[in-house]
C-alpha positions as CSV (number, residue, x, y, z in Angstrom):
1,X,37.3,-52.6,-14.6
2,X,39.0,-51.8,-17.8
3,X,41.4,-54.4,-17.8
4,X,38.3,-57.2,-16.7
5,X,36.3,-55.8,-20.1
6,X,39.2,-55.8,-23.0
7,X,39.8,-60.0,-21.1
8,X,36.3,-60.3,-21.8
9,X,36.3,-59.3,-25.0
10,X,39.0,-61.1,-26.2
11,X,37.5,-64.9,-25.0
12,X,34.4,-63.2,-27.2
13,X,36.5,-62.5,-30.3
14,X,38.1,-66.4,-29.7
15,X,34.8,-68.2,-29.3
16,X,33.4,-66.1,-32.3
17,X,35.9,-67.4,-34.6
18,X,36.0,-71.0,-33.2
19,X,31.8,-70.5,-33.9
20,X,32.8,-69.6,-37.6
21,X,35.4,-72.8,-37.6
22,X,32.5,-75.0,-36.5
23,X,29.8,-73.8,-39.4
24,X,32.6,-74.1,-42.2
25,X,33.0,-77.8,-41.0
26,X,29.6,-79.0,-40.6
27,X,28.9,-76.8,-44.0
28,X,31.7,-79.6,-45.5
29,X,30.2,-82.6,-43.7
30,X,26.7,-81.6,-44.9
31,X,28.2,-81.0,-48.2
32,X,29.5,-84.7,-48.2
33,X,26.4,-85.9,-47.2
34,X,24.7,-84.3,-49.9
35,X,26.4,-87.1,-52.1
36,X,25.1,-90.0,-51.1
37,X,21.4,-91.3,-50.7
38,X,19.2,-89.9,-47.5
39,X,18.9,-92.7,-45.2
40,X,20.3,-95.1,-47.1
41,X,24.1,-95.3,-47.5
42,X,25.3,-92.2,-45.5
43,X,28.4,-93.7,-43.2
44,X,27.8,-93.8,-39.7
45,X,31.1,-92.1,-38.8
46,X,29.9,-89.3,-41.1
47,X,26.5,-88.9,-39.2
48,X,28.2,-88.9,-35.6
49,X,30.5,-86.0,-36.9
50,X,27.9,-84.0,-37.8
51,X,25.8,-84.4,-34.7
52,X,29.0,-83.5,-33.0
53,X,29.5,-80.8,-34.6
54,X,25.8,-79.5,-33.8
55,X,26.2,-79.8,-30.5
56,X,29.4,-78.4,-30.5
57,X,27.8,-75.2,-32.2
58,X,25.1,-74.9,-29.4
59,X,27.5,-74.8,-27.2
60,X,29.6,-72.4,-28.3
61,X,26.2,-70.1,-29.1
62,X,25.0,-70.5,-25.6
63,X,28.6,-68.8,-24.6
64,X,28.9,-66.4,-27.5
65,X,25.5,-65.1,-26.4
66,X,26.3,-64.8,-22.6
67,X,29.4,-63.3,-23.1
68,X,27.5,-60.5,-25.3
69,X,25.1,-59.7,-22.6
70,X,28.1,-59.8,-20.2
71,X,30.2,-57.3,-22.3
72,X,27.2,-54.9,-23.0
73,X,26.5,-55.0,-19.3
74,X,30.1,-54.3,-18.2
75,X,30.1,-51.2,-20.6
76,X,27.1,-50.1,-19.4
77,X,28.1,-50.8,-15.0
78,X,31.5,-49.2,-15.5
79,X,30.2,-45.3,-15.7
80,X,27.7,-46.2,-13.4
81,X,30.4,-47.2,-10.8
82,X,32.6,-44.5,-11.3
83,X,30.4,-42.0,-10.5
84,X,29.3,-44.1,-7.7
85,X,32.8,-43.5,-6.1
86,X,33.3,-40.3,-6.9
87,X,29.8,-39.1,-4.7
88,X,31.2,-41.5,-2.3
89,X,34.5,-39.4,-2.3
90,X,32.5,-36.2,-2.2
91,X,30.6,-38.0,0.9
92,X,27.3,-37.3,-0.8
93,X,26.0,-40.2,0.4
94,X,21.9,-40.3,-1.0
95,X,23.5,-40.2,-4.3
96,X,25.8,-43.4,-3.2
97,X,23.0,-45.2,-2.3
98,X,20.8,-43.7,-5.7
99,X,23.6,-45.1,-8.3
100,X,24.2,-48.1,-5.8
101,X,20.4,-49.0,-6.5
102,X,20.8,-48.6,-10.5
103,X,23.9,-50.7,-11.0
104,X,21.9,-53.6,-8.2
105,X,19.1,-53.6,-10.6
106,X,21.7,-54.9,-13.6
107,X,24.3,-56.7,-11.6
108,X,23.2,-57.5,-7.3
109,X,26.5,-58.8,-6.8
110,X,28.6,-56.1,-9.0
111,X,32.4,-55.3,-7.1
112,X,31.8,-53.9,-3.5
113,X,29.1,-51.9,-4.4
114,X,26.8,-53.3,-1.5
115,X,29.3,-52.4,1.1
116,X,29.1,-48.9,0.1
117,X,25.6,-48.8,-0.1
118,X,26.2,-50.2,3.7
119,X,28.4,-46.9,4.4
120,X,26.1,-44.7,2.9
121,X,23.2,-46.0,5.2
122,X,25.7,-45.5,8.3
123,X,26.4,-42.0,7.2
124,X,23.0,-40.9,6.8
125,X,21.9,-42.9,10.0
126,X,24.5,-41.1,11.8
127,X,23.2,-37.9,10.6
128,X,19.9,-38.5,11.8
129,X,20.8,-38.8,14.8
130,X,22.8,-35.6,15.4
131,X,20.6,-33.5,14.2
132,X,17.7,-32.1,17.0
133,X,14.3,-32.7,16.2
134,X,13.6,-28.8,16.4
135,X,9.8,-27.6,16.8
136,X,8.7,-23.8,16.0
137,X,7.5,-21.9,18.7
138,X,4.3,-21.3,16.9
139,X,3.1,-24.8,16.4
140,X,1.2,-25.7,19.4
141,X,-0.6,-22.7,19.5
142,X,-2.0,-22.7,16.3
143,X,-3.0,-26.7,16.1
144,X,-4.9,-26.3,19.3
145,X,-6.5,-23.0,17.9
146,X,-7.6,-25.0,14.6
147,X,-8.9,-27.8,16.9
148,X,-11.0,-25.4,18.7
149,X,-12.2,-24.1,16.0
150,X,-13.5,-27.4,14.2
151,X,-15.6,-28.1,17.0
152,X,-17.3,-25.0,17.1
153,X,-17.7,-25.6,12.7
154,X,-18.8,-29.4,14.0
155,X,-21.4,-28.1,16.7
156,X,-23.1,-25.6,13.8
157,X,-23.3,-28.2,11.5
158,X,-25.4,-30.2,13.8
159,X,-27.5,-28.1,14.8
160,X,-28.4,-26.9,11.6
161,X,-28.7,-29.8,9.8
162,X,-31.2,-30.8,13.2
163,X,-33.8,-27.9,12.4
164,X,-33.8,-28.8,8.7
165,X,-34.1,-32.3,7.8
166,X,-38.2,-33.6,8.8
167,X,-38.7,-36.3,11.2
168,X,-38.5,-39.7,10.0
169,X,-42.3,-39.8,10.3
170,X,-42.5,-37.4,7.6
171,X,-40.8,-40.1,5.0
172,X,-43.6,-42.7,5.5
173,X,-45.5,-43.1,3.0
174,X,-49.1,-44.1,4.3
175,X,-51.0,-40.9,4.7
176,X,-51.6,-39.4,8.0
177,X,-55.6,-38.5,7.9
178,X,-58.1,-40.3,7.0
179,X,-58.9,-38.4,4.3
180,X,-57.2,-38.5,1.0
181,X,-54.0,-37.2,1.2
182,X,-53.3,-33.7,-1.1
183,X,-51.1,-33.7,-4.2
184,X,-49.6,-30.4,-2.4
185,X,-49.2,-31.8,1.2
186,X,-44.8,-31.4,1.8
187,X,-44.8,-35.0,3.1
188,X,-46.1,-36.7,0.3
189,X,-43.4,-34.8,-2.0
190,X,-40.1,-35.7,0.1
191,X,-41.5,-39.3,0.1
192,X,-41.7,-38.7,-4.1
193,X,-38.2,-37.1,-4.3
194,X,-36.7,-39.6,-2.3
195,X,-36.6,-42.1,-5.0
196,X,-34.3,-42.8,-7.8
197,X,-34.6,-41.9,-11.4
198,X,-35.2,-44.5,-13.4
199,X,-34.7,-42.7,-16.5
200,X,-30.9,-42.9,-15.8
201,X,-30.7,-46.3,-16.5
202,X,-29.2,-47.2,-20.2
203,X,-31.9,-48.8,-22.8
204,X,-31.4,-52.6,-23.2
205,X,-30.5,-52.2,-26.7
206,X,-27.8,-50.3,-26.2
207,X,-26.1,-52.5,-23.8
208,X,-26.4,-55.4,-26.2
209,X,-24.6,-53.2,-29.2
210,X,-21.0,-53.4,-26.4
211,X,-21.0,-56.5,-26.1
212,X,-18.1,-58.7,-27.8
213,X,-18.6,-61.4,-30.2
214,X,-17.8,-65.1,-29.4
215,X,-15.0,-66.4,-30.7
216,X,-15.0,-68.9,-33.4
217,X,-13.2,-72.0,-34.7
218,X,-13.4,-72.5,-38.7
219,X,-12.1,-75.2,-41.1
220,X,-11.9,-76.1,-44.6
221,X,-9.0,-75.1,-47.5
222,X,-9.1,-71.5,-46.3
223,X,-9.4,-69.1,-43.2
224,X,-12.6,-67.3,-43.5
225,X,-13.0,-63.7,-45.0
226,X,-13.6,-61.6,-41.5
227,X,-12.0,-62.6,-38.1
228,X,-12.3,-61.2,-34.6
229,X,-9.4,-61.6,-31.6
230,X,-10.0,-64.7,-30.7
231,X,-11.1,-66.6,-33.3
232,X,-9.2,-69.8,-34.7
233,X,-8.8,-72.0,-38.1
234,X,-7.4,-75.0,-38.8
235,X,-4.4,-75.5,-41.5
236,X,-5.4,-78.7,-43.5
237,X,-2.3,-79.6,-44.7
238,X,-0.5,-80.3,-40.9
239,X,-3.7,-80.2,-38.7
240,X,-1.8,-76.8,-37.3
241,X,-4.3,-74.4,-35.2
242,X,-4.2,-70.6,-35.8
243,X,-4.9,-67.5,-34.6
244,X,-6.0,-64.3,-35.7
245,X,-4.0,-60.8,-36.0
246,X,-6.3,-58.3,-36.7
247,X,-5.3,-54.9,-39.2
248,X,-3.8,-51.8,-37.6
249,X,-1.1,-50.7,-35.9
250,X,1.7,-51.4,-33.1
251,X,4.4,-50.6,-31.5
252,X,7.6,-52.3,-32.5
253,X,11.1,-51.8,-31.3
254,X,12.4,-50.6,-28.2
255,X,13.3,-47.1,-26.4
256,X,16.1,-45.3,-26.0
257,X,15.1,-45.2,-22.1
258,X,15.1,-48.9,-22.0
259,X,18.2,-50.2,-20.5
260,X,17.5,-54.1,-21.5
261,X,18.0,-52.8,-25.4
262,X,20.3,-54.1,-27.6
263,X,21.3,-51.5,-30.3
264,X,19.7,-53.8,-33.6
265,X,16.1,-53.3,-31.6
266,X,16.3,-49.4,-31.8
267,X,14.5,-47.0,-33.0
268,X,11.2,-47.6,-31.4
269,X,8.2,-47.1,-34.0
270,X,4.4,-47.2,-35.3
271,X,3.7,-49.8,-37.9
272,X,1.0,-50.4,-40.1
273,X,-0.2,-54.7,-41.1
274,X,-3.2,-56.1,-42.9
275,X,-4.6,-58.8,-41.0
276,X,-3.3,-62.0,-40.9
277,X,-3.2,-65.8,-39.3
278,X,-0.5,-67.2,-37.3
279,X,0.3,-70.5,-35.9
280,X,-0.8,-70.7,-32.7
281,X,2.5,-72.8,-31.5
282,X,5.6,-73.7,-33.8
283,X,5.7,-76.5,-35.8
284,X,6.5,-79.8,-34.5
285,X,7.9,-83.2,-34.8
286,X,4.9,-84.7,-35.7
287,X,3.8,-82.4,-38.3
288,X,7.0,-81.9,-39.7
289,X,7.5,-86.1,-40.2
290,X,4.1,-85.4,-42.6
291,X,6.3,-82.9,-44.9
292,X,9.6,-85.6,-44.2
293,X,6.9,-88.3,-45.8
294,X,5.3,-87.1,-48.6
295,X,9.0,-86.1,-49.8
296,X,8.9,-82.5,-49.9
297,X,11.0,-81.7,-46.8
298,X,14.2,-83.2,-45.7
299,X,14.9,-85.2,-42.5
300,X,16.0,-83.0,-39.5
301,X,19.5,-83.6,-38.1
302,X,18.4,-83.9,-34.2
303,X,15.7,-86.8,-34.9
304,X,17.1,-89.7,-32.7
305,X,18.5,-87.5,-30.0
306,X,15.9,-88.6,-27.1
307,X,15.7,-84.8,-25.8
308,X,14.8,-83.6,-28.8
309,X,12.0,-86.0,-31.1
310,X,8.9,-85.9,-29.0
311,X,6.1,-86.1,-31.6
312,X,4.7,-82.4,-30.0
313,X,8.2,-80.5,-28.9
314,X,9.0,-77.9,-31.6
315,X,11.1,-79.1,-34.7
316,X,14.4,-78.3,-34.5
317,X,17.8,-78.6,-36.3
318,X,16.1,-77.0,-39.4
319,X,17.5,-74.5,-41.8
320,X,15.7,-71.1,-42.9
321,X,15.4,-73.4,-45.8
322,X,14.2,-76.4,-44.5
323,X,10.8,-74.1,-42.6
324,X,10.7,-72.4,-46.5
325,X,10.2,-75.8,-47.9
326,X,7.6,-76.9,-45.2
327,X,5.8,-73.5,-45.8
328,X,5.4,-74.1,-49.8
329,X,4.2,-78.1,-48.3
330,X,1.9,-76.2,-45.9
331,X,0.4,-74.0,-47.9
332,X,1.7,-70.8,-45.8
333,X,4.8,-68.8,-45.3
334,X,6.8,-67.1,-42.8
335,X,6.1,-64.7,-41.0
336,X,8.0,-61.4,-41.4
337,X,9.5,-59.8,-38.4
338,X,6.8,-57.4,-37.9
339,X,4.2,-60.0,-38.4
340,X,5.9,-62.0,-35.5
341,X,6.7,-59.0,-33.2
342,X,3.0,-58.0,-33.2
343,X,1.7,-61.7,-32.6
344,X,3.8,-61.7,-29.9
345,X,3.2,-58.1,-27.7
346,X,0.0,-56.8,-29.2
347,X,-0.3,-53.1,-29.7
348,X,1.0,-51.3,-26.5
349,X,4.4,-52.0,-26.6
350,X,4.7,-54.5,-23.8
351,X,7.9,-56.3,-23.5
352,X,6.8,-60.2,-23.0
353,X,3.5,-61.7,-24.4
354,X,1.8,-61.2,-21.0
355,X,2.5,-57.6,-20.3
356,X,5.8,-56.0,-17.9
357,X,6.4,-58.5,-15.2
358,X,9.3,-60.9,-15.3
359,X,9.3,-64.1,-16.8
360,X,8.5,-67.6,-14.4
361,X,9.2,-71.3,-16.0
362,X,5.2,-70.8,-15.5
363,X,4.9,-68.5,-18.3
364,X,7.7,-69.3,-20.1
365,X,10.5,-72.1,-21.0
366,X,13.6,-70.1,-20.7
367,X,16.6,-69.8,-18.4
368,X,17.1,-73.2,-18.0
369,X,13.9,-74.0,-16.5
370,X,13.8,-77.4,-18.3
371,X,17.2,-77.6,-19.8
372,X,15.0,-78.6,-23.6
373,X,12.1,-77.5,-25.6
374,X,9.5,-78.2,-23.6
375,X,5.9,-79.8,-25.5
376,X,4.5,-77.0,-27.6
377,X,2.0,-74.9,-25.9
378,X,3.3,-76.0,-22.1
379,X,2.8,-72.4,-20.8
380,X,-0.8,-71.1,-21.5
381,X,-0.5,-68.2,-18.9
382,X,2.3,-66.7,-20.9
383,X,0.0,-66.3,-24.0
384,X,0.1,-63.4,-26.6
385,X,-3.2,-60.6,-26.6
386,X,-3.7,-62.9,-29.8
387,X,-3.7,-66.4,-27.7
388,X,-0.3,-66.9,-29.4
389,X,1.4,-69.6,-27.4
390,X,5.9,-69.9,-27.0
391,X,6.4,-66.5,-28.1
392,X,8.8,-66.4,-25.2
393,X,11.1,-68.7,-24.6
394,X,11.2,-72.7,-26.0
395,X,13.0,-72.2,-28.9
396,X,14.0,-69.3,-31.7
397,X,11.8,-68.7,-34.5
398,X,13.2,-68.5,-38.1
399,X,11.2,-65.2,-39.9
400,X,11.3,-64.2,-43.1
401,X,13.2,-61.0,-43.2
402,X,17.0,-60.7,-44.0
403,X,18.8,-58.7,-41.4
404,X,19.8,-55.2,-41.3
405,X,21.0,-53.9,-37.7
406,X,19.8,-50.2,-38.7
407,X,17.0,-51.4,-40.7
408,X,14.3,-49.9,-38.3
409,X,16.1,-46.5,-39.4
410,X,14.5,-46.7,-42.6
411,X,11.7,-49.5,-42.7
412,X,8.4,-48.5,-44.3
413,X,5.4,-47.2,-41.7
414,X,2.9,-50.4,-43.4
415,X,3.8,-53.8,-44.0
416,X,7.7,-53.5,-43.7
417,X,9.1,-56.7,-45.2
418,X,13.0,-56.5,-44.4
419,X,16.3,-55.6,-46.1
420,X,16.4,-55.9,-50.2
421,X,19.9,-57.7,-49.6
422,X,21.5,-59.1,-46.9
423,X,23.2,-62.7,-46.3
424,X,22.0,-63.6,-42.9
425,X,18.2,-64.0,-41.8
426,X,16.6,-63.1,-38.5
427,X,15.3,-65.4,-35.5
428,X,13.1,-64.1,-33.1
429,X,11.9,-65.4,-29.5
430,X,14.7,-66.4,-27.3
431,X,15.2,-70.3,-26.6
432,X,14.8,-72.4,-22.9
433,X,19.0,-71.7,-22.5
434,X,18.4,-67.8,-22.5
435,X,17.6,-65.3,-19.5
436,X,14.9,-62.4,-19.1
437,X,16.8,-60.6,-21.7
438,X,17.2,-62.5,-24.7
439,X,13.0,-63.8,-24.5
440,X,12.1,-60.4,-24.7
441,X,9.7,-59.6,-27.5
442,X,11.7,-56.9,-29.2
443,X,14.9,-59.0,-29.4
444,X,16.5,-59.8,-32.6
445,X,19.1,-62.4,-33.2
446,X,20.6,-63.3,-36.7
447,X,22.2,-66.6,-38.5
448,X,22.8,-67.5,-42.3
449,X,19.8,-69.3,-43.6
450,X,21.5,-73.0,-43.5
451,X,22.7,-72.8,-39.8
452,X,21.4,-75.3,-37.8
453,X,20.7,-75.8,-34.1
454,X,18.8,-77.9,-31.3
455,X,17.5,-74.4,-30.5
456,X,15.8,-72.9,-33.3
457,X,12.4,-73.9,-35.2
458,X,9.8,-72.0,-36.8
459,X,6.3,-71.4,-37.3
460,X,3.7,-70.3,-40.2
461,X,1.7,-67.2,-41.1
462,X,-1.7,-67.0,-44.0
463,X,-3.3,-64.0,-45.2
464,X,-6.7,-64.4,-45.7
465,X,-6.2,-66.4,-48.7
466,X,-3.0,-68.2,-47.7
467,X,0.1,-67.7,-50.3
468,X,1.5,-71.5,-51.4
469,X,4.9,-70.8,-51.8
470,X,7.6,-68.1,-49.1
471,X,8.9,-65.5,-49.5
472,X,12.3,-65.7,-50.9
């Protein structure tokens, strides 16, 4: 075990620096490119390098990130398995087949741990057998004396319950004489008491005061001054629709109990927003191109890659400067981790937009289910609480904050806004190359605010009167 974890980490610490090689030489080719004028003289050879060089980075991400999960599982499998062999060496065998279970859930196919969950099962099969199925004495004797005795209870019953209750020709209600019946004749008051009480019922009024208000859609230059779950407005500037985050708090973070945790998601903790509006998908091709167009953003590296231009898949190839510059254009900004965390799980903690169950390509674009962002809003059953649609899955999400691995150590309880300092920005959502783990809502990922990949876009937030400019 030891020997397959330090070979694992050293092929981590080689593709980590040949991922640092590949930045500092697309940094230079970008550089160079930054001399001549956009889309008119670049040199072709110049432009192929670069795309090379993008893919080439997406690659070596895709393995820098499974190699991560695969080191973080070894360390945790390890302790698990050698305590899996020492019960099996003490022959307590329910134990074998307890830690056997645990390291399954991580790893089904981890050494020769199913063969000894086999043994165990033969062992405590074995024992089974050998051992008599022994009876007490006693026991006959006293279940056919309680038997006895509830059909003497059952007999009483009956026949008490036979000289109480009247004939059912007492609960008629036409009188029995021809004379007016008396107010104090018994019959007539079993027939009374017999029915129900209407004054249980709740008035009308107050069942109408429960009910829940309609959602609404609003446009015009601003989202309107109050908002319910539910309710929608439409950005002007990029025809984007959005959703609305009421105020209060969440639960953000993950537990110490929760073995899918990466360290930079811990400590699990109660946060505080105002309310706010948030893009109900990210941003895509087609709404980008407006930004491209009226000259206030720059042209996106992937356009021309057939995969990846789709007028409604996500942008991507942008920059954490590149979505700041289409946030001023939009008249929004981004969204600050908290902001996205609690679009994406709601109050209660879950740990994917729909709740605790495991991802499908139905609710999600992830693991390879399509192999590329998918169109934006492709998986409506893997909506938010909020209606917020690709919070899983698709691509990454550039957010406001810089990153701080123990910043939840020391973030404020109401409307926490990241680091004061810090070099590299966070990304948040998981992309359609990553597993269960990495499209979890709590997951945090990092990059330097120029890094560009085929995997990462972005999306917008407005208070209730939307800023113009991000947060730098």
């Amino acid at each position: 075990m030891s020997g397959d974890f330090t070979e694992s980490e050293s092929e981590l610490a080689f593709l980590r620096g040949q991922l640092a090689e590949a930045r500092e030489n697309l940094r230079l080719i970008q550089q160079r490119k930054s001399q001549y004028v956009i889309g008119t003289d670049v040199p072709p050879q110049l432009v192929k390098e670069e795309r090379q060089l993008l893919e080439r980075i997406g690659e070596l991400e895709q393995r820098v990130e499974r190699l991560e999960e695969t080191s973080e599982q070894a360390a945790r499998l390890g302790p698990l398995y050698e305590q899996l062999q020492a019960a099996a060496a003490r022959q307590e065998w329910a134990e074998v087949l307890a830690l056997g279970g645990r390291i399954q859930v991580l790893d089904p196919a981890y050494r020769d741990v199913a063969e000894w969950m086999g043994r165990a099962r033969d062992h405590l099969q074995c024992l089974s057998r050998r051992l008599p199925r022994v009876r007490p004495a006693w026991l006959w004797p006293v279940v056919g004396g309680a038997a006895v005795l509830l059909v003497v209870i059952g007999v009483i019953v009956v026949a008490f319950r036979g000289g109480l209750e009247p004939s059912p020709r007492l609960t008629e209600t036409r009188p029995l004489h021809t004379a007016t019946s008396r107010p104090t004749d018994t019959r007539v008051a079993l027939t009374v008491t017999s029915r129900p009480a209407e004054t249980l019922l709740p008035p009308t009024a107050t069942l109408r005061a429960t009910e829940t208000p309609t959602p609404g859609h609003y446009t015009g230059a601003r989202p309107p001054a109050e908002a319910n779950i539910g309710d929608t407005w439409t950005r002007p500037a990029d025809g984007m629709v959005m959703v609305y985050v009421p105020a209060g708090e969440f639960l953000t973070g993950s537990g110490d109990a929760d073995s899918q945790a990466f360290n930079n998601e811990k400590l699990q903790h109660t946060v505080y927003l105002d309310g706010y509006w948030i893009d109900r998908t990210e941003v895509t091709n087609a709404q980008y191109r407006k930004c491209v167009e009226a000259g206030a953003c720059q042209e996106p590296g992937c356009w021309g890659v057939e995969t990846l231009d789709a007028p409604d898949q996500p942008v991507v190839c942008v920059s954490w400067d590149d979505a700041l510059a289409y946030a001023a254009w939009a008249g929004g900004r981004l969204p600050t981790e908290a902001e996205w965390e609690k679009a994406a799980r709601g109050t209660d903690g879950r740990i994917y937009p729909w709740g605790n169950s495991a991802p499908n390509c139905g609710k999600a674009n992830y693991s390879d289910c399509t192999r590329r962002p998918t169109v934006v809003g492709s998986c409506p059953i893997g909506a938010s609480p909020y209606g917020a649609l690709d919070m899983a899955g698709n691509v990454w999400e550039w957010v406001a904050d810089r990153y701080g691995a123990e910043y939840y150590a020391r973030s404020p309880a109401r409307n926490p806004q990241g680091p004061d300092a810090g070099d590299q920005r966070v990304l948040r959502g998981g992309a359609f190359n990553n597993g269960d783990r990495l499209v979890r809502c709590a997951v945090r990922l990092w990059d330097y605010p120029g890094g560009r990949n085929w995997g990462r876009g972005f999306r917008l937030v407005a208070a209730r009167a939307p800023r113009l400019t991000g947060r730098v």
